[in-house]
C-alpha positions, 0 to 999 in steps of 0.5 A: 264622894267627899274624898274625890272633892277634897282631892279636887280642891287640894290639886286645884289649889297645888296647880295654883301654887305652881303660878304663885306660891302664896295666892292659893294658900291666901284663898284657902285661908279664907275658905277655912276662917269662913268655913267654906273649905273644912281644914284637916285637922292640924292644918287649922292654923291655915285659916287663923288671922295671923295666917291671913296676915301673913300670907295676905302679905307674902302674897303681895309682895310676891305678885309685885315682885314679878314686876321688877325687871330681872327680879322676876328670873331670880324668883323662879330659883326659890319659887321653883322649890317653894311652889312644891312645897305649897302644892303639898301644904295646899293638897294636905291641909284639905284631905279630912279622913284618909288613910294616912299612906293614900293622903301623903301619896296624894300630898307628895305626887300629886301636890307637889308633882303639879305644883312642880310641873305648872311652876316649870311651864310657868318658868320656860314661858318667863324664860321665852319672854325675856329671850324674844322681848328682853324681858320687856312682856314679862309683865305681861306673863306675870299678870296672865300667871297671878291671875291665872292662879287666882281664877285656878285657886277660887274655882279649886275652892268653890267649885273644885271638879271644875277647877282641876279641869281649868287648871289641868287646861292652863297647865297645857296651854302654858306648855304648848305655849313654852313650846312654840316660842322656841328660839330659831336655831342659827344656822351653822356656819358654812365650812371651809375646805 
């Protein structure tokens, strides 16, 4: 049972990076310095104050940034890359007492495999916004995604079954969302003969 919660918190958290890449890994800092999450071992240093600093800060920056007009694309390429990698530091530092071939097919496919998918959704809905507003509700798309990632990380932590279910639910939503906002084709042009 305690492996299937460690599980939980670890996608939860990954599902989160894909929103935000440092606010998960902060809220899990915090849960490891106060005990509320036990850390795998070598993966410590998550909860230490100089991560704390260090992530708090990262964390944000990064949300203020996706405030900045055109900033908030240039992002997505290194966020892109880097959600993965915090889905996978994320899912890792919380699997205690696995077999090590189980905990990093855990880590790999399913920390970086939802890190990866939630930040692609998160990317197309950024891309539908600035297309049909000229990137005028892209604050509105970064505000949904920070706190849509600090509500998915905190449910991960405290109550993680609910938390993958809520993220798994978001994750739908922001494709279906990706997808209806489709651009209508122009129509071609009519041919001469």
């Amino acid at each position: 049972m305690e492996a299937l919660i460690a599980i939980s918190v670890g996608l939860g958290l990954a599902a989160a990076a894909g929103m935000r890449v440092f606010l998960p890994l902060f809220v899990l800092g915090v849960a490891g310095a106060t005990g509320t999450v036990p850390l795998a071992e070598g993966w410590e240093w998550v909860g230490t104050n100089a991560a704390l600093i260090g992530l708090g800060t990262a964390m944000a920056l990064e949300i203020a940034a996706y405030y900045v007009p055109w900033v908030d694309q240039a992002l997505d390429v290194v966020a892109t890359p880097a959600a993965v990698i915090a889905g996978m530091i994320a899912t890792a530092s919380v699997l205690v007492d696995m077999p090590p071939m189980l905990k990093w097919a855990i880590v790999v496919i399913g920390g970086g495999g939802i890190a990866g998918l939630t930040q692609g959704a998160s990317v197309l809905a950024r891309l539908k916004s600035t297309t049909l507003t000229g990137g005028l509700g892209n604050p509105v798309v970064a505000t949904a995604e920070w706190m849509g990632a600090l509500v998915v990380a905190l449910l991960a932590v405290l109550l993680p079954v609910i938390g993958i279910a809520v993220a798994l639910v978001l994750l739908v939503l922001l494709v279906r969302r990706a997808r209806r906002r489709r651009v209508a084709p122009t129509s071609p042009a009519p041919s001469r003969s």
